[in-house]
N, C-alpha and C positions, 0 to 999 in steps of 0.2 A: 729596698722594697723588692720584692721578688718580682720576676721578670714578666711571668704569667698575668700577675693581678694588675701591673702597671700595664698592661695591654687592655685588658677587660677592663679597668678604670674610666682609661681614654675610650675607647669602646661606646661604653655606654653612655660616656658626657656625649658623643658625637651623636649616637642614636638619639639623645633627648634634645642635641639641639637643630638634628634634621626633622625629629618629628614636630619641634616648636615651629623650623621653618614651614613643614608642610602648613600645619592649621592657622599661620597668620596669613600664608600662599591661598590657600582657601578660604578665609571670609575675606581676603581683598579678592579674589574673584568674583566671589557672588555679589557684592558690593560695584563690582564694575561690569560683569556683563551677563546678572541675574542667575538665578537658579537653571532652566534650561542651560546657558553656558558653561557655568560650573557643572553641568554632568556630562555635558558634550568635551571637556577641558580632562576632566577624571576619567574618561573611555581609553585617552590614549595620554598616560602622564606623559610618557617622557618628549612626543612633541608637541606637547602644549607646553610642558615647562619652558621647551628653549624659547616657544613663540611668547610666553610670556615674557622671560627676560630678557627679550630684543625690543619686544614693546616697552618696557620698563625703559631700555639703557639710549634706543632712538630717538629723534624729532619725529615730529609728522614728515611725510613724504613732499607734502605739498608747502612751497616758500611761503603759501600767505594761507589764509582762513579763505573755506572753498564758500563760503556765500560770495565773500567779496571777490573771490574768482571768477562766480557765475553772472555778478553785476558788471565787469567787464562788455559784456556781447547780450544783445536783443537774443540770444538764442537761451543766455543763461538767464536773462530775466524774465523769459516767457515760462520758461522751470521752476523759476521760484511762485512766480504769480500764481502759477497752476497748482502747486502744493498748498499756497495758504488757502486756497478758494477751496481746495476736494480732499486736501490733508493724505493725500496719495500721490504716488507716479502712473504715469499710463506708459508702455514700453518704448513709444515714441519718446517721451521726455526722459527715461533710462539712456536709451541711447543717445540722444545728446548730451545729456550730463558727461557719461564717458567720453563721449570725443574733446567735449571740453578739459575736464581731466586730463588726457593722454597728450593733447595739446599742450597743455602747458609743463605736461613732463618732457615733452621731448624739447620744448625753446629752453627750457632750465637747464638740458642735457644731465637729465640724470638716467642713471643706468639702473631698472627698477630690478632686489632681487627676487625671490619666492619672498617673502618675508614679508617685501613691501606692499604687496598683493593685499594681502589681509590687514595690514595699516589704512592701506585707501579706501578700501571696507570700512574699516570703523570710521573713518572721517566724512566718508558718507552717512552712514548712518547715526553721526553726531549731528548734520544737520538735516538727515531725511529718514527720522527713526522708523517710518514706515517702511523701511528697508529692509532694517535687520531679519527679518522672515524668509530673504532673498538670498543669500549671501552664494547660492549654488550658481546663479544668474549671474553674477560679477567676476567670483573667483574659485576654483575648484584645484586644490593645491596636489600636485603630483604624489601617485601612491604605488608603489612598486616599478613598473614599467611603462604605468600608464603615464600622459601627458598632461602636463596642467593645463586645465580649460579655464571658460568662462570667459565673458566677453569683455569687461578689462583686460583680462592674460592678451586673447584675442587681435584686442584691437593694440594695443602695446607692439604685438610683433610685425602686426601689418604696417602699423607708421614705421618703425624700425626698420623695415622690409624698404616700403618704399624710399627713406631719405637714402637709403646706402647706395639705393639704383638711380636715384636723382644726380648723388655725387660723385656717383661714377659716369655718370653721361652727362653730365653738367658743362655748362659751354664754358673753355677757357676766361672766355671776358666777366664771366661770373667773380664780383668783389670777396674779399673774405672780409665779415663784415667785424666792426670793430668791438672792442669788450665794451658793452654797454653798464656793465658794473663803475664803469668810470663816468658816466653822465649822470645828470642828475636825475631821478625817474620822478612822475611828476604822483602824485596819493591817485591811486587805481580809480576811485570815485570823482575826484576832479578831472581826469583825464578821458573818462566818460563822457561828462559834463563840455569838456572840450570837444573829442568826437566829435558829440552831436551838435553843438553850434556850427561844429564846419561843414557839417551837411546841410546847414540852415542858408536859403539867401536871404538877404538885407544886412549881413555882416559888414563892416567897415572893412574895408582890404588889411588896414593896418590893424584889425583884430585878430584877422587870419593869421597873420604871417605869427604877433605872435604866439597862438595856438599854436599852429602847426610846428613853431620849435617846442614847441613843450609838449606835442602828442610823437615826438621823433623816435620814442622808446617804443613806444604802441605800437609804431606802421614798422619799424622792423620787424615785431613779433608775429604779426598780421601778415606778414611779408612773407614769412617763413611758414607759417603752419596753413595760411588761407590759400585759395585757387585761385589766380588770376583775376577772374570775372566778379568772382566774391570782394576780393582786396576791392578793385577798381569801383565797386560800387559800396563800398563801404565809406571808401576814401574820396567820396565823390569832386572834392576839389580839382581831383586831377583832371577832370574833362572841364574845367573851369578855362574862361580866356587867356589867362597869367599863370598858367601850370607852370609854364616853365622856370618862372619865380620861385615856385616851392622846391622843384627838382633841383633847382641850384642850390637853395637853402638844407635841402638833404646832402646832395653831394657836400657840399663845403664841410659839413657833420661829417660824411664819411672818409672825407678823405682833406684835413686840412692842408690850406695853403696850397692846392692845388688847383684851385679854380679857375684860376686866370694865366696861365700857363700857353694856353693852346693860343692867347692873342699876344703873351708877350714873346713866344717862339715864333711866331708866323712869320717876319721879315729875314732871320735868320734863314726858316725854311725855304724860303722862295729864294734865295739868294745862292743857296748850295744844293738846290734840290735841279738848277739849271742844269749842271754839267751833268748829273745821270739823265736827265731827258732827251738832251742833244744824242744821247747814245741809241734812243728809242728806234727799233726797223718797222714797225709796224705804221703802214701810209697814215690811216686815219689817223692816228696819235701823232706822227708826226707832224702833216698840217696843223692840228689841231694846236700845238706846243709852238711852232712858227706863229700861227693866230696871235697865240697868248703873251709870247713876249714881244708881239709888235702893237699891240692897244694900249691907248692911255684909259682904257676902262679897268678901273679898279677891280671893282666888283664880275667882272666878266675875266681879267685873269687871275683872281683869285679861287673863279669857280675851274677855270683850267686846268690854272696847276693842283686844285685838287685831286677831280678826277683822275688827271693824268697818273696816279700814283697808281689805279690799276695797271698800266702797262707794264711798270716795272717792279712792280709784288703780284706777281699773277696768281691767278686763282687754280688750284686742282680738284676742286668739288666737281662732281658729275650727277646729270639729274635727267631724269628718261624726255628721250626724246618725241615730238608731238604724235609719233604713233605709238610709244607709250613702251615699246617691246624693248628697245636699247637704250641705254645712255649715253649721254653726251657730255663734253668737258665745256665747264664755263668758258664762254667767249669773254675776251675785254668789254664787246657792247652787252653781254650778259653782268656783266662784275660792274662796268658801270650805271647801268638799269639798277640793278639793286642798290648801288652806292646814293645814286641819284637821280630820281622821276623825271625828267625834264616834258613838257608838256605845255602846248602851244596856249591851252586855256584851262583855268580851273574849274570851267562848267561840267567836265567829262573825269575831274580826277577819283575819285570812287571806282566809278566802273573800272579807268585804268590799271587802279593799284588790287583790283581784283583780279583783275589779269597777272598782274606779277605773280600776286599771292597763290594764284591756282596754279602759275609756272614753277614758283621753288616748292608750293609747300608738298607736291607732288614725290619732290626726295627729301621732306621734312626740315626744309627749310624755313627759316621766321623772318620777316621781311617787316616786323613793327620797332622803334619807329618811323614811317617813312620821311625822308629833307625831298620837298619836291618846289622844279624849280621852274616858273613861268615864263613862257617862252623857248623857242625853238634850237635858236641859236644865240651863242654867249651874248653877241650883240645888241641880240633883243628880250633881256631879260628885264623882266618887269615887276617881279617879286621874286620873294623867297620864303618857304613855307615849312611847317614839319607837321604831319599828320602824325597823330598818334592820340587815342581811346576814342576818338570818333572824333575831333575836336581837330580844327585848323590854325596851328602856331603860326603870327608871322612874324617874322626875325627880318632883321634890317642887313643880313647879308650873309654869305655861304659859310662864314667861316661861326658867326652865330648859332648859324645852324647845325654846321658842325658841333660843338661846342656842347651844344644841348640836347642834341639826339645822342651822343654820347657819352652825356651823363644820364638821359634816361635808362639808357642798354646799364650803366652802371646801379645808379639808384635801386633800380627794379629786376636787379641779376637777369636781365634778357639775354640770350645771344646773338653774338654778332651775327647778320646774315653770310653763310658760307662763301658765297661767289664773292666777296667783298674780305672776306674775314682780314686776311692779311692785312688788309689797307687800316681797318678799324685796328688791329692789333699796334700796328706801327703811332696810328694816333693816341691807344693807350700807352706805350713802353718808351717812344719816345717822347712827344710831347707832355703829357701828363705824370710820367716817370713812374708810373705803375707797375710793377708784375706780381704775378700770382702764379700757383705750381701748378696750375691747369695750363698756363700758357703754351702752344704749340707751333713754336718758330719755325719757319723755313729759312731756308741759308738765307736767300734774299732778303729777307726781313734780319736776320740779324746781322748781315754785313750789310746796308743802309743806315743801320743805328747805331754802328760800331763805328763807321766813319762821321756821321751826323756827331758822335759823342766826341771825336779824338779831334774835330775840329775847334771846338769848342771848348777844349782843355786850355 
């Protein structure tokens, strides 16, 4: 066959089977997003085409079906109510729709392209067809120089914005939390159902507890994408009398087999923690370390040799002094103020720890949750207590206390307060045997737990 006509042959088969392509490309358009799309599609073929066949060859953006996203949160269900009722959005319920959305993009950790922009468009407007008329509102895809708008794009960049600056300023004792892909997740609609019974009282205690393992997946996510104030009253058990039940029930989820670490180290600790004390120059610590290994009070040298652990992990945070113009470096009684409330009655402790909080949070300091401790002096301690979401823990002794306020700072990614941090750091790395790549050791802190470890080999 001559060379010419076998080109034009193929030629033409090719022509007739990209013009078959076009007009089968064109009734499944008009077929899927009407005649206005299809002319709005045919303005500019060649990027509709690609947007077509990414739509073809992708998932949806979003893991599940966005009604059942939006039944998740009182915020999503008040969107949906409001659409069956008026068969429309009002720009209030727009915009929470997206934050819902973008939420659950960014706990999914997906990385949205241009592409996917107009995917979450349509899945919007698969369940909120009164949309389609909007689509300039949601997403407006980049064209020459210009930048892509719309308040999806929008709000996508501002969460993105803010977790990078979270996690760049994130307090070392911040967990890295574990792959949830590995727990059992409990069906989105019964874990609602759960929710809201644990905001309910007259619950059985033993019906909370177990709820609250099987809404473990929820309060992570809650955890991550909600504000503080939001989470705590969403979650409202936790201002409940037996918080510290559920906080251990979390920790143990996040961090197996490490629970009980800090009571089964503690005689160990006190036993080798003597000889760096005896080293202490500082008078008050010193008396105070004489006190503690001369009482047969348990519990009063227990609180001791806690504290005493500021003396020798000292603190270098600096925080302006009460005329506000300079800074000053933590004192030991500043590091242990914040490690420890000590205070003759709990009639006055509120106001006290308002005092604190207006002392550190001054150079942005967080002082929740507080272990505070009744009574003035070791001798005459008469409680042990931990403040935290407004609610008074009482623990049966300091080392409890311990124990549980440092699994809250855990649980709830807090950070440790500054003037103390060392102290809590050393409770995380070595009792608990945690690290994290936030962690920010000082020599003293890591030759304390390098001989703590080499003894114990």
């Amino acid at each position: 066959m001559d060379k010419n006509l076998s080109v034009n042959v193929f030629t033409c088969e090719y022509d007739g089977l990209r013009a078959l392509f076009r007009a089968r490309l064109s009734e499944w358009k008009k077929e899927t997003f009407g005649a206005q799309a299809e002319t709005e599609h045919s303005s500019t073929p060649s990027t509709s085409l690609q947007t077509t066949f990414v739509n073809i060859s992708k998932s949806k953006v979003l893991n599940k079906d966005l009604v059942l996203l939006l039944q998740e949160t009182s915020k999503g269900n008040s969107i949906i109510e409001h659409y069956r009722k008026n068969k429309k959005l009002t720009d209030f319920h727009r915009y929470g729709l997206i934050d819902i959305i973008i939420e659950e993009v960014i706990f999914s950790q997906t990385v949205l392209k241009d592409w996917q922009f107009n995917q979450l468009f349509q899945e919007i407007c698969e369940s909120f067809p009164c949309e389609s008329q909007l689509k300039d509102f949601y997403y407006i895809p980049r064209k020459n120089r210009n930048n892509a708008a719309g308040r999806l794009f929008s709000r996508y960049k501002s969460k993105c914005y803010k977790k990078r600056k979270l996690q760049a300023s994130s307090s070392p004792s911040r967990p890295c939390f574990p792959n949830l892909d590995s727990l059992i997740e409990v069906d989105p609609i019964i874990c609602i159902a759960y929710k809201a019974a644990l905001n309910r009282d007259g619950d059985d205690w033993a019906g909370v507890i177990d709820k609250w393992r099987k809404t473990y997946h929820s309060r992570q996510k809650d955890l991550k994408t909600k504000g503080s104030l939001e989470f705590l009253t969403e979650w409202s058990k936790f201002a409940h009398p037996k918080a510290d039940e559920l906080i251990k029930i979390d920790f143990d989820i996040l961090y197996p087999s490490k629970g009980n670490l800090l009571f089964a180290k503690w005689s160990f600790f006190k036993k080798h923690i003597e000889a760096h004390y005896k080293k202490i120059t500082n008078a008050y610590c010193k008396n105070l370390f004489l006190s503690g290994s001369s009482t047969e009070n348990i519990d009063a040298q227990d609180y001791i040799y806690a504290i005493l652990l500021v003396a020798i992990l000292p603190s270098t945070t600096r925080f302006p002094s009460e005329s506000g113009k300079r800074t000053k470096k933590a004192t030991i009684l500043d590091a242990q103020e914040s490690l420890v409330l000590c205070l003759p009655t709990l009639n006055d402790y509120q106001r006290q720890m308002e005092a604190v909080i207006n002392k550190y949070y001054n150079a942005g300091q967080s002082l929740q949750p507080f272990i505070i401790v009744e009574g003035l002096t070791p001798d005459e301690i008469r409680g042990f207590y931990i403040s935290f979401n407004k609610v008074l823990l009482k623990c049966g002794s300091i080392i409890e206390c311990l124990d549980v306020c440092f699994k809250i700072f855990q649980v709830l990614g807090l950070q440790y307060p500054q003037a103390c941090y060392n102290v809590w750091l050393f409770f995380q790395t070595f009792f608990y045997e945690i690290t994290t790549e936030h962690d920010k050791k000082s020599v003293s802190l890591i030759s304390l737990v390098n001989t703590f470890n080499d003894i114990q080999k």
